[in-house]
DOPASE-381832 format. One record per residue (C-alpha): x, y, z; residue number from 0; residue in one letter. Coordinates in steps of 0.05 Angstrom, whole numbers, always signed. Last residue first. Layout:
N
X,Y,Z,seq,type
X,Y,Z,NUM,A
...
END
This chain:
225
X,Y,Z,seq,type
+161,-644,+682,224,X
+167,-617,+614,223,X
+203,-657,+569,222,X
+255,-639,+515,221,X
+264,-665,+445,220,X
+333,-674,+409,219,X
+348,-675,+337,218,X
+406,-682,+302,217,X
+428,-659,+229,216,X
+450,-673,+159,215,X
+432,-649,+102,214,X
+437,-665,+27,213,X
+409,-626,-36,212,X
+405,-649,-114,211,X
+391,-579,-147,210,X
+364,-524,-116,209,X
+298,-487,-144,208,X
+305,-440,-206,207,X
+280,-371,-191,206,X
+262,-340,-260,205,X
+181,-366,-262,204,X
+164,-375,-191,203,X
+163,-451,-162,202,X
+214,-466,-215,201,X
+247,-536,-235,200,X
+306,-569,-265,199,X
+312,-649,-236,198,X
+370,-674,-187,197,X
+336,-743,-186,196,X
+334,-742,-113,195,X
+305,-669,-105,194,X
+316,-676,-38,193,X
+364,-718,+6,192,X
+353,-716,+84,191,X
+388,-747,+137,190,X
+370,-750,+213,189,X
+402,-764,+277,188,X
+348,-772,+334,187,X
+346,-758,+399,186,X
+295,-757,+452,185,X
+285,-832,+477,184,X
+356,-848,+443,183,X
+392,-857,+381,182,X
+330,-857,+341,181,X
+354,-861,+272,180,X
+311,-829,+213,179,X
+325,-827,+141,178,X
+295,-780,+88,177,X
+288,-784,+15,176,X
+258,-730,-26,175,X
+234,-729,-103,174,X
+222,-671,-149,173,X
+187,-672,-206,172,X
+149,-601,-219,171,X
+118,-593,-283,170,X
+121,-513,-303,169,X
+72,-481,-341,168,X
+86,-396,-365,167,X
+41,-341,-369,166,X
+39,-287,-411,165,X
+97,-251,-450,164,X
+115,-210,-388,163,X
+123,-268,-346,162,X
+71,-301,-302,161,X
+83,-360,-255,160,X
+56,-437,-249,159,X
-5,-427,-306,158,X
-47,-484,-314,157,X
-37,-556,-322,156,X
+10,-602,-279,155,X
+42,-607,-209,154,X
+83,-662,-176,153,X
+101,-692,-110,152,X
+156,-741,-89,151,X
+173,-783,-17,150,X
+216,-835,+0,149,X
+221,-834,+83,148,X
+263,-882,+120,147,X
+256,-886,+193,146,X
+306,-929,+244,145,X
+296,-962,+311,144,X
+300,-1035,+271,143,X
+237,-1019,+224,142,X
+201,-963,+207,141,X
+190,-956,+124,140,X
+152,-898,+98,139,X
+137,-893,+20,138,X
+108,-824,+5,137,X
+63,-799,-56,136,X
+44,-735,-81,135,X
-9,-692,-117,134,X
-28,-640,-162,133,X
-70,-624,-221,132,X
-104,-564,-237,131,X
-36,-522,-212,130,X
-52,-461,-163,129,X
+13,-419,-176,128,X
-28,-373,-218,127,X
-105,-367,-219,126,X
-141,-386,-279,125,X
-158,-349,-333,124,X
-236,-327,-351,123,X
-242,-257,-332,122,X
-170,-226,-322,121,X
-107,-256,-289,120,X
-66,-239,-337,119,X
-63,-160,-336,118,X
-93,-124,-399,117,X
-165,-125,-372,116,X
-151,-97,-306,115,X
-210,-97,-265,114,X
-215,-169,-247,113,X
-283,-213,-240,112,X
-296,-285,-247,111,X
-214,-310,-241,110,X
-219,-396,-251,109,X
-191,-447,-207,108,X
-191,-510,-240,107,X
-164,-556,-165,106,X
-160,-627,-177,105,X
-128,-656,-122,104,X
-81,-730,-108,103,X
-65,-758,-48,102,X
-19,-814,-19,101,X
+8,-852,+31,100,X
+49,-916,+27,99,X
+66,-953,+100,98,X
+124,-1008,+103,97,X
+132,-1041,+179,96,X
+79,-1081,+190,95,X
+72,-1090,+122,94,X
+24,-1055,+67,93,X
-4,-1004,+117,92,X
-50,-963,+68,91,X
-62,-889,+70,90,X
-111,-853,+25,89,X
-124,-781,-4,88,X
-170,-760,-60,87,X
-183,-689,-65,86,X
-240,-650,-104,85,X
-251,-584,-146,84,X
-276,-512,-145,83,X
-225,-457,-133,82,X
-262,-393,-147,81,X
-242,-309,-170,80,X
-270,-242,-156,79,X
-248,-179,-150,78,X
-170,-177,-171,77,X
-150,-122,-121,76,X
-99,-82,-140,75,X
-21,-73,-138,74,X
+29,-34,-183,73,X
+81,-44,-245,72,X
+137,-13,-275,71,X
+198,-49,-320,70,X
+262,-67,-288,69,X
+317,-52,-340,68,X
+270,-13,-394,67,X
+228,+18,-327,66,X
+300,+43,-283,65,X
+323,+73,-359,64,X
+265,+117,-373,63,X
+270,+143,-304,62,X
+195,+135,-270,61,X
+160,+198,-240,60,X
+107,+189,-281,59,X
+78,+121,-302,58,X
+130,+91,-354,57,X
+85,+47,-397,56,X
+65,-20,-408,55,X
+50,-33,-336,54,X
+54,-101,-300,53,X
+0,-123,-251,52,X
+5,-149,-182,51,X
-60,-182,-146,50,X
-84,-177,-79,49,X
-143,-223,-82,48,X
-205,-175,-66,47,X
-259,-234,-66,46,X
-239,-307,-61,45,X
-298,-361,-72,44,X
-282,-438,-44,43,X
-315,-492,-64,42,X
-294,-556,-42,41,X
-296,-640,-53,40,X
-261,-691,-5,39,X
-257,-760,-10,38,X
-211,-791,+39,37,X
-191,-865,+35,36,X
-155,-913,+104,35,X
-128,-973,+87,34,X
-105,-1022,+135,33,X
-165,-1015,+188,32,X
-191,-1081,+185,31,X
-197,-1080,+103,30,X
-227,-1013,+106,29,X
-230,-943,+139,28,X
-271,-892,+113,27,X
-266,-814,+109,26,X
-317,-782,+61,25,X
-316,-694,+52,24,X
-349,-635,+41,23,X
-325,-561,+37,22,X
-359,-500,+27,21,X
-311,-435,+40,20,X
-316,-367,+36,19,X
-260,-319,+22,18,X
-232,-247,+41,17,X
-170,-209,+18,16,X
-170,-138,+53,15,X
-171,-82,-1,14,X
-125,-37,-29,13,X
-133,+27,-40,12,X
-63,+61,-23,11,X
-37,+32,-83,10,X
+39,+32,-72,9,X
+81,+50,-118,8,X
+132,+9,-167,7,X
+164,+59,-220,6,X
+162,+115,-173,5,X
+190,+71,-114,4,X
+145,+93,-53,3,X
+112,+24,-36,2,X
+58,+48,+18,1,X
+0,+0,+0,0,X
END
């Protein structure tokens, strides 16, 4: 609201972000408690999303050169937009000591009302970083004091990030694997590998995520008395 860079000010009429929310769901338990489904469906409405918008023109007060390196934008409210879709989630216990949970959404948001016609998220688009498909799985395995975690999630359909050309998709593959010793009642040594298979991807368009990443690190919990 207060941004005082000529080329990026603040829009002192901005609106509180507000939503409603409908949501429905299923939980059952079946073959003796072994696998456990979720159903869920929602319907959510978001009114006065706080939106950023590019501009295609210097507004005044802007050096020439700050707007052709940086460009110029501002903030509004985009008035009306939905997320209407559904969730499946479920958790078997394939072993006593192997567990796979998973869960999948389908989320086709879609923007209702927006006051800037030139900006992307106008009338019709969908809503960016809010994939239509989306889901992950994780393998856990507890056996002999120890914890191993394989885990990976992706994203596909609609718009991930916006550039100035329009908007951009990006898949995202990464996978994580996590291992868990309990070296005593409260501590635990712990290593963690993500993006196992080292792939390229972008949660925001121009900020590629790390690479294959390891860490290392110990745990201890405390106790109140």
């Amino acid at each position: 609201m207060f941004g005082s860079d000529p080329c990026f000010l603040g829009n002192p009429s901005l609106r509180p972000e507000q939503s409603r929310t409908v949501h429905a769901g299923i939980d059952q338990k079946l073959a003796s408690d072994r696998l456990h489904v979720t159903v869920d469906y929602f319907d959510n409405r978001f009114r006065n999303i706080v939106s950023f918008g590019l501009l295609f023109s210097p507004p005044p007060g802007c050096p020439l050169s700050e707007f052709n390196s940086f460009g110029a934008g501002t903030f509004f409210n985009t008035d009306l937009a939905r997320s209407r879709g559904g969730s499946l989630s479920g958790e078997a216990r394939l072993t006593q000591w192997l567990t796979a949970v998973g869960n999948y959404t389908y989320d086709p948001t879609r923007v209702l009302a927006a006051p800037n016609a030139f900006d992307p998220p106008i009338p019709g688009n969908r809503l960016i970083r809010r994939p239509v498909h989306s889901g992950n799985l994780l393998l856990n395995a507890a056996f002999h004091r120890m914890n191993w975690n394989l885990s990976g999630y992706f994203t596909a359909g609609g718009p991930t990030a916006i550039s100035g050309l329009g908007s951009t998709t990006t898949r995202l593959r990464p996978l994580r694997f996590c291992r868990i010793l309990q070296l005593r009642p409260r501590l635990q040594s712990l290593r963690r590998i993500a993006n196992l298979a080292d792939k390229k991807y972008q949660d925001v368009l121009g900020f590629l995520a790390l690479g294959r990443e390891f860490r290392i690190g110990v745990k201890y919990t405390t106790r109140r008395e």
